[in-house]
C-alpha positions as CSV (number, residue, x, y, z in Angstrom):
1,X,0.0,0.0,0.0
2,X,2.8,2.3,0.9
3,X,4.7,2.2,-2.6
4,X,1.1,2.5,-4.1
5,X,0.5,5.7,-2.2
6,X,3.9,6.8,-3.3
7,X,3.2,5.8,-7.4
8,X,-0.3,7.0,-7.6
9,X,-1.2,10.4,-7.7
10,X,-4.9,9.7,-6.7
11,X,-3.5,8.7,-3.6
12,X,-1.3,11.5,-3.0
13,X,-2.4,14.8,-0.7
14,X,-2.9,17.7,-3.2
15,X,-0.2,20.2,-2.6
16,X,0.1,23.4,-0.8
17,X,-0.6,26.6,-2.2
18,X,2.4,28.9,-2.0
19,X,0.2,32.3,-1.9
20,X,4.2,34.0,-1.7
21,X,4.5,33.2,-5.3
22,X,0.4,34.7,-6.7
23,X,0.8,38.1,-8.8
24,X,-1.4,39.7,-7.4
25,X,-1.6,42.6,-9.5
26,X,-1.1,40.1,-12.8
27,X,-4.3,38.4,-11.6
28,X,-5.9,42.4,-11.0
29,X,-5.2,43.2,-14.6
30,X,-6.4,39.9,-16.1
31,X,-9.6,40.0,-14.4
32,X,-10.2,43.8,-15.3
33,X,-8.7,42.8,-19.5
34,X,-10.9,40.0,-19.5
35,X,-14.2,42.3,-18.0
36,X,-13.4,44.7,-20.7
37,X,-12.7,42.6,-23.1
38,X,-16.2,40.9,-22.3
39,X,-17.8,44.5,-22.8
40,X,-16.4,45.5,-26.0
41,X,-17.2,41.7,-27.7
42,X,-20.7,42.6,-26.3
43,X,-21.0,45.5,-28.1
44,X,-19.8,44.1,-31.2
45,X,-22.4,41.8,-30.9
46,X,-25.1,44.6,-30.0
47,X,-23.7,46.3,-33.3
48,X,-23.2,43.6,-35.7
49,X,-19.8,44.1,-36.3
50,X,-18.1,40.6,-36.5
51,X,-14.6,40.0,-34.5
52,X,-13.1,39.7,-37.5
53,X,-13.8,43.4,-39.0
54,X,-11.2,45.5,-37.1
55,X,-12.4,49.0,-35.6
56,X,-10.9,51.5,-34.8
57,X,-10.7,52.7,-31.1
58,X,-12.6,52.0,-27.5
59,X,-11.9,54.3,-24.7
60,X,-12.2,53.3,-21.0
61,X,-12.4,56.1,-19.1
62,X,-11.2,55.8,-15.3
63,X,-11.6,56.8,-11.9
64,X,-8.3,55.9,-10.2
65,X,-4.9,55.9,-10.5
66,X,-4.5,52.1,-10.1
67,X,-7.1,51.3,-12.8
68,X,-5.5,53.5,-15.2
69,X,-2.6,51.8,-15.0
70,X,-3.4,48.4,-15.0
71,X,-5.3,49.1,-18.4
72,X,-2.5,50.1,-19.6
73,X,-0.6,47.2,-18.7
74,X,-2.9,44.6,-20.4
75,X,-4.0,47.7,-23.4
76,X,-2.1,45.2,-26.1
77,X,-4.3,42.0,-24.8
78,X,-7.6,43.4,-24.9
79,X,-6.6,45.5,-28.2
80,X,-5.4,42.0,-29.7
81,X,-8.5,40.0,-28.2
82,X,-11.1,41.9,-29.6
83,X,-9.4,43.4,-32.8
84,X,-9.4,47.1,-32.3
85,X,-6.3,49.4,-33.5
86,X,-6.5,51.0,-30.7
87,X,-7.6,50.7,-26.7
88,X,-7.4,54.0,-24.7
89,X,-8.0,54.3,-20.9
90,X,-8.8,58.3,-20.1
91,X,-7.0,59.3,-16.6
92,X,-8.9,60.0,-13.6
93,X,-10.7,63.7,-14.1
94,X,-10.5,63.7,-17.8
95,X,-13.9,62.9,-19.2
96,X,-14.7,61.6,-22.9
97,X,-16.2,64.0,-24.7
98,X,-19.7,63.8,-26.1
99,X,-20.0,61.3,-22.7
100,X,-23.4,61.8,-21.2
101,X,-23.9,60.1,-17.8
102,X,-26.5,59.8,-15.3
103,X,-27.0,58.5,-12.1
104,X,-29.8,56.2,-10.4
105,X,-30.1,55.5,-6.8
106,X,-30.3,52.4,-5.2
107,X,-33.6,52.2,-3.5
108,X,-33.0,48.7,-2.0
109,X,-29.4,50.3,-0.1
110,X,-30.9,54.1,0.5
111,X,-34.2,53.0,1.5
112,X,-33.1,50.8,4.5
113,X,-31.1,53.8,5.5
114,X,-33.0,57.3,4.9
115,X,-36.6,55.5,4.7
116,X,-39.0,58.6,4.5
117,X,-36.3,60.9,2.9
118,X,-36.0,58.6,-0.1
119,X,-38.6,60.8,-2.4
120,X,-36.6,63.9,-1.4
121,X,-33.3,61.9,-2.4
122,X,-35.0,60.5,-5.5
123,X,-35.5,63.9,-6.6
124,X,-31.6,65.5,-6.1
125,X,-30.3,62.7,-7.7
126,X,-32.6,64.1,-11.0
127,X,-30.7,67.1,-10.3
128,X,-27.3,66.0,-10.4
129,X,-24.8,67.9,-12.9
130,X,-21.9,65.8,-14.6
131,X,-19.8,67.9,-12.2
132,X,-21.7,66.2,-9.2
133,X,-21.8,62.9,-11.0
134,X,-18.1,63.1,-11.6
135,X,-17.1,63.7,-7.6
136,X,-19.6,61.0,-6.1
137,X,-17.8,58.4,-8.5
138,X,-14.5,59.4,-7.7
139,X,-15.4,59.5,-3.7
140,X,-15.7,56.5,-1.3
141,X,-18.4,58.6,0.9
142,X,-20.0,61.5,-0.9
143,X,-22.0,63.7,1.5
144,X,-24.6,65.8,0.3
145,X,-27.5,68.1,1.9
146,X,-31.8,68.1,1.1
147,X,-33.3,71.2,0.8
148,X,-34.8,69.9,4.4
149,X,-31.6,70.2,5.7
150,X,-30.8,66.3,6.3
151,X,-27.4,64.9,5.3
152,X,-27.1,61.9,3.2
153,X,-23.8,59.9,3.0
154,X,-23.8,57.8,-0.3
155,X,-21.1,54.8,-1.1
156,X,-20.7,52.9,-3.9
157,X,-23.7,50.6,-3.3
158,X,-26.1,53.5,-3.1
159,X,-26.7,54.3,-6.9
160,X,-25.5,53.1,-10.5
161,X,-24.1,55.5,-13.0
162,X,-25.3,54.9,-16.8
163,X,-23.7,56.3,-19.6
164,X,-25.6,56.9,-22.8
165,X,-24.5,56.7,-26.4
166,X,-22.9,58.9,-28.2
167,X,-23.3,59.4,-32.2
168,X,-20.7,56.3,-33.8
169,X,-20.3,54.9,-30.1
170,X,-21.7,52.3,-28.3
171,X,-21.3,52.8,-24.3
172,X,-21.8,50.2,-22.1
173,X,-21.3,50.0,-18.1
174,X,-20.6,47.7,-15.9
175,X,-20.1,47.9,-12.2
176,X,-17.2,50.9,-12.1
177,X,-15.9,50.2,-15.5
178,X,-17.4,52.1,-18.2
179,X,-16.7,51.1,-22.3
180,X,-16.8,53.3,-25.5
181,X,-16.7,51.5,-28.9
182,X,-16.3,53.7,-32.1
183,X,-18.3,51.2,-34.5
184,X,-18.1,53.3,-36.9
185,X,-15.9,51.1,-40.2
186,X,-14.3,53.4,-42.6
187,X,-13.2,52.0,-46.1
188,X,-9.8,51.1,-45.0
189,X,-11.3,48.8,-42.4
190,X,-14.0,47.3,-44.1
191,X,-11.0,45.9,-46.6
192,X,-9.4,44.8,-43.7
193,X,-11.8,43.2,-42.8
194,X,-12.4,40.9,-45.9
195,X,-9.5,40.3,-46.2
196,X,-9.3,38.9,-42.7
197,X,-12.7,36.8,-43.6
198,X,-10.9,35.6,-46.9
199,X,-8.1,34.5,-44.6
200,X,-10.3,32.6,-42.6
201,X,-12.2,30.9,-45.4
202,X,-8.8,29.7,-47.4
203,X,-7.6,28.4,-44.1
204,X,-10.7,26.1,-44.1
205,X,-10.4,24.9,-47.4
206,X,-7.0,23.9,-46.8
207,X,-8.2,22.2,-43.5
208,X,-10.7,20.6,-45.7
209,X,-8.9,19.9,-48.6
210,X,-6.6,17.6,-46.2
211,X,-3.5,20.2,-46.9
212,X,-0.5,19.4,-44.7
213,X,-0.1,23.1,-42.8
214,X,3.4,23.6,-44.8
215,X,1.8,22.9,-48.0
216,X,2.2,25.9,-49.9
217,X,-0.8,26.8,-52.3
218,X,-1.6,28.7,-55.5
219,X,-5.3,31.1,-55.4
220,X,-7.6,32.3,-57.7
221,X,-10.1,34.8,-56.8
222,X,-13.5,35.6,-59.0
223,X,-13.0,39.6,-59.7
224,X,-15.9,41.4,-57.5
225,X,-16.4,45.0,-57.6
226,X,-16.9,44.5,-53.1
227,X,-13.8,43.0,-52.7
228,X,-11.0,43.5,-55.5
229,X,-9.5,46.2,-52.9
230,X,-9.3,44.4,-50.0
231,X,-7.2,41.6,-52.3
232,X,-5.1,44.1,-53.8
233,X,-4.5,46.1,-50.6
234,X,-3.6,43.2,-48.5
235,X,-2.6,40.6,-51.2
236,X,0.8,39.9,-49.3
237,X,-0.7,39.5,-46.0
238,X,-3.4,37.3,-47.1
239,X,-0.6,35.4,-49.5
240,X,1.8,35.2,-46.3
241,X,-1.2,33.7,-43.6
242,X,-2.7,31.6,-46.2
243,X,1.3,30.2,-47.4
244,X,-0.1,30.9,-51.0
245,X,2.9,30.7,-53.8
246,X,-0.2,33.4,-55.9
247,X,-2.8,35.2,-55.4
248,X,-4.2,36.0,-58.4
249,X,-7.8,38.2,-59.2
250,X,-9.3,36.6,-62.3
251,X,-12.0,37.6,-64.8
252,X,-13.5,34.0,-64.4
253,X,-12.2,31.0,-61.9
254,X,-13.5,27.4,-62.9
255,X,-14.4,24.9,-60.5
256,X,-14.5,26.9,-58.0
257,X,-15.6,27.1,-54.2
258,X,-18.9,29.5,-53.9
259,X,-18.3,31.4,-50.6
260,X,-21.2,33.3,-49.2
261,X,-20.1,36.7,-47.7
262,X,-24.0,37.6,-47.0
263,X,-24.4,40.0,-49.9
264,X,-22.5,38.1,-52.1
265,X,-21.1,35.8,-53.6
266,X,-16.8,35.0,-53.8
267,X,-15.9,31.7,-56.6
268,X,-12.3,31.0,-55.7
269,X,-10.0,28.4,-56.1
270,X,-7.6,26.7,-54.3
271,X,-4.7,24.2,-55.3
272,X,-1.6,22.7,-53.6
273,X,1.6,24.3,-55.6
């Protein structure tokens, strides 16, 4: 029994954790990249704007030093994870502009604490300027005075702050952390962008077509009007993902692959070199 206890793993105590060795700020930043990267994917998904189109920017405006900082750390992630050019967190006291935010209180917290004074608190938060908005966000204990002369103390459970969209942005909140996504795609994106999803489909033809991943390959693309810029603008970068010898736009393509891009149709054709 002894040498099975000291064979089998099954039979061994699980080991120790060493909390000397966790990262604690690695594990900070991962949990804040992967909340924002959550929020941006939603949006994407709100807008219709596959993963594969790149966009341009999001903006995370924040409310501490700390937070600014650790978005900055794990900025190339989130920018790389969700296919933006670029990610950019706004420092504490620097607002996006065009940002409209408002603030709700939380009835269920306030009420057990101000009871009868909650239709007179109701009514100040509807009277809140972005100015006010701003300092209660950035304070752990905001104090503020009814016109009765009673003195409310709000923390961070008392209320939610909302941001609206802006024209081109989406906005989206959650907890503290607020999200801007221009989803707006300009011409040289949108050719990105097929060119990205011509990437993807060559890659599963060769999966498909049983190519070994060195194989290198020779393509033929059906001229379209919608996408004859994309291949000519990223011709070596589709050439270099896809390890295609050519890449070649053609009048006609015969026996071709029929690839539905929604609005259209692509014929192109793929052969081992």
């Amino acid at each position: 029994m002894n040498s099975d206890r000291e064979i089998s793993v099954h039979l061994s105590d699980f080991p120790k954790c060493n909390e000397s060795l966790i990262d604690k700020h690695l594990e900070e930043c991962m949990l804040l990249a992967q909340q924002i990267s959550s929020m941006i994917l939603a949006l994407r998904r709100k807008a219709g704007k596959k993963v594969r189109q790149p966009l341009l920017k999001a903006v995370v405006p924040t409310h501490d030093a700390k937070t600014f900082e650790q978005i900055h750390y794990v900025s190339e992630l989130i920018r790389s994870e969700v296919n933006i050019k670029e990610l950019e967190a706004l420092p504490p006291n620097v607002d996006l502009k065009n940002l409209v935010k408002k603030i709700k209180p939380n009835f269920k917290t306030l009420g057990k604490k101000y009871g009868k004074l909650m239709k007179d608190i109701a009514k100040a938060f509807e009277s809140f300027d972005s100015k006010q908005i701003a300092d209660i966000e950035k304070s752990e204990d905001y104090v503020f005075t009814l016109h009765s002369g009673d003195r409310i103390s709000l923390d961070k459970t008392d209320y939610e702050v909302i941001t609206e969209d802006m024209p081109g942005w989406l906005v989206a909140n959650e907890g503290n952390i607020t999200v801007a996504l221009d989803i707006e795609v300009t011409p040289e994106l949108e050719r990105e962008g097929i060119a990205r999803e011509l990437v993807n489909r060559i890659q599963n033809i060769r999966k498909s077509s049983g190519y070994e991943i060195t194989d290198r390959i020779t393509v033929q693309i059906e001229s379209r009007v919608e996408i004859n810029a994309a291949v000519e603008d990223f011709a070596e970068y589709i050439a270099n993902q896809v390890l295609a010898n050519t890449l070649l736009l053609e009048q006609t393509v015969d026996e071709a692959e029929e690839l539905d891009f929604e609005d259209y149709i692509v014929k192109l054709k793929v052969r081992k070199a």
